[in-house]
N, C-alpha and C positions, 0 to 999 in steps of 0.2 A: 472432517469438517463438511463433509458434500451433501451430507444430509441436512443440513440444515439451510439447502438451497431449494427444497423440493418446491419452497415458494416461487421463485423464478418460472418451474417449469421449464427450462433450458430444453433446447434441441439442439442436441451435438451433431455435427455431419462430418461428414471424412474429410480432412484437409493433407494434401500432398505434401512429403515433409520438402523444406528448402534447402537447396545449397550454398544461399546465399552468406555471407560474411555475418559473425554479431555485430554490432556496433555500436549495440546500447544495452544498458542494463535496468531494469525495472526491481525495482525493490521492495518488496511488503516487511513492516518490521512487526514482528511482534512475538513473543513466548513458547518455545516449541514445549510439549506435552498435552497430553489429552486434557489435563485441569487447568491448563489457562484457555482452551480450544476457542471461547465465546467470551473471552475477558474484554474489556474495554480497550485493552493495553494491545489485544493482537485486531484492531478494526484492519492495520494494513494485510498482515496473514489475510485474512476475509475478504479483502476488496480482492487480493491474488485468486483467492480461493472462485470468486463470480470472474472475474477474467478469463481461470484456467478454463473454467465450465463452459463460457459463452463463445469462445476460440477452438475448444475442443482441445486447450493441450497438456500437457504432462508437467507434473513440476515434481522429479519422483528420485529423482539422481542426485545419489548424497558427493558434493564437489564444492569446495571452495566453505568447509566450513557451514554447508548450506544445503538443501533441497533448491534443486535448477531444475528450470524447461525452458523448451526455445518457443519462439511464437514468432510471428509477422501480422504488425499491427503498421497500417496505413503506409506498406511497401517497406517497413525496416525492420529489419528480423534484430530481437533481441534476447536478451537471456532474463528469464524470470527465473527470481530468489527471494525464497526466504530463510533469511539465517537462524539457524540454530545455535547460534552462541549465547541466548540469551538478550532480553535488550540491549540490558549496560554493555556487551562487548560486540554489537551487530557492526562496528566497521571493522573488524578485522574479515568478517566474510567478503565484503564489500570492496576491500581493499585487494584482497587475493584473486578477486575473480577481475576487478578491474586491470592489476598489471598482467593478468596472464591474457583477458582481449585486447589490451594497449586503449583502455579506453577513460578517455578525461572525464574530470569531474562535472561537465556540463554536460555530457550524455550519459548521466544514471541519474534515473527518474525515483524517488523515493516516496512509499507512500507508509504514512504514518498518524497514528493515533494526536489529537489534539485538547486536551480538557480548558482549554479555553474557548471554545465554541462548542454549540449548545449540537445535542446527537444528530448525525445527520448530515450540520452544514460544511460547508466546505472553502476549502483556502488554497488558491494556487503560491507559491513565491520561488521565484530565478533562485536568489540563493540569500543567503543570510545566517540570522545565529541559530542557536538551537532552538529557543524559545522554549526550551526546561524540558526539550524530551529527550532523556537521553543515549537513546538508540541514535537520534539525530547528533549528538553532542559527540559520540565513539565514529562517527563516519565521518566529522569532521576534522575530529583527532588524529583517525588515521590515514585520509586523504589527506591531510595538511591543507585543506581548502573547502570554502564552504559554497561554492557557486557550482552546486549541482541543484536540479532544481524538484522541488517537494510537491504533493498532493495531501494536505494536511484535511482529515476525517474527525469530525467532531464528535465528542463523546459523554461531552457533558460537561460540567462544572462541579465540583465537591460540593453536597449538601449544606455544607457550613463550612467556616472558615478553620474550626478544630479541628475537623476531619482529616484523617493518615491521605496523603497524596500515593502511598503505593497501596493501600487496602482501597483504594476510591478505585482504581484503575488496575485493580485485580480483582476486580469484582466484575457478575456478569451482568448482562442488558436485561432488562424488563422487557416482555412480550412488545410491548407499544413503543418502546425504545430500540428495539428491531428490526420493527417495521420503519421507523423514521429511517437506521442505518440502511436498511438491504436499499431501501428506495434511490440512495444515492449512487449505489455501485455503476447502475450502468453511465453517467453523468461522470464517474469516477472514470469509468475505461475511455468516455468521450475525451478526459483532460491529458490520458496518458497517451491515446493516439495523436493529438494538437502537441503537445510538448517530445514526441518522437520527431513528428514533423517539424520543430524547429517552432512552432507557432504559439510562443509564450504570452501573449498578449491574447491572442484566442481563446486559449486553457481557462486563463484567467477571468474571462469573461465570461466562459461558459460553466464554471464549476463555482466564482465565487459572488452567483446570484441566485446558485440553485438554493429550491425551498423543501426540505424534507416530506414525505407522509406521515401526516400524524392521526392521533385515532379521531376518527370521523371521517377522515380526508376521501375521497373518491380514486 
């Protein structure tokens, strides 16, 4: 996936690794193999994928059902994952790595694809239902609770009302619809560091009024 950040232009620096405790977990959901890499359906993989780059960290250790790195974002070292179980089964990763750091379901930060908002925008929420994705619908199945709190990445809406909901969201982004996505990542890592910190009410202010780039935009 890292090639397709050469947009960003990232500059990686050396960061001292911590020996501080996990305490939280960060979650991108979305499709492991190289043909889903750019689908609509892995926007969270991708939001990890500009995080690991901008933090400089590794997400390379197959554990928990999952590729993990650890990071320290706004003084809280967490474990970043993305599960390889496929969407439909992403809370069994979720679940294995939670009981083995003893960590509740209001410290794992989930970020995940939304086809009810248009490419780009963005949705903080503490916790609630699935709201039809169901990488979210398996992690509340297997937490047995849904008050972990979400970073929902917009992808778009089905063309028509016919249109297959998994052929819409296994499909990839148009050039322009790219740009609208990449533009939010860093906005995204802003909501993840605010919701480490406990500052749910922040997150949400600051991710659900960002306004994408789109073509023309400066």
């Amino acid at each position: 996936m890292a090639n397709i950040f050469d947009l960003f232009k990232q500059i990686e620096t050396p960061r001292e690794p911590s020996s501080a405790p996990i305490t939280h977990l960060i979650v991108g959901l979305g499709n492991p193999g190289a043909e889903y890499a750019h689908t609509r359906h892995n926007a969270g993989f991708l939001a990890l994928e500009y995080l690991r780059q901008r933090e400089n960290a590794r997400i390379d250790r197959a554990k928990y059902h999952a590729l993990v790195g650890e990071c320290t974002l706004g003084g809280v070292r967490a474990l970043l994952m993305l599960p390889q179980t496929y969407m439909n089964a992403s809370g069994q990763a979720v679940r294995d790595a939670a009981d083995f750091y003893k960590i509740p379901p209001e410290r794992i930060i989930v970020v995940c694809d939304d086809t009810n908002l248009e490419v780009g925008r963005l949705r903080v929420r503490g916790k609630g239902s699935d709201g039809g994705q169901r990488g979210v619908r398996d992690i509340i199945y297997q937490l047995g609770a849904d008050n972990f709190p979400r970073i929902k990445v917009g992808v778009g809406q089905k063309p028509h009302p016919d249109y297959n909901l998994s052929d819409w969201v296994l499909s990839n982004f148009s050039p322009s619809e790219q740009k609208a996505l990449f533009s939010a990542f860093p906005t995204v890592c802003d909501g993840i560091t605010l919701l480490l910190q406990g500052k749910l009410d922040e997150a949400m202010q600051r991710c659900n009024g960002f306004r994408p780039e789109t073509e023309g935009s400066v």
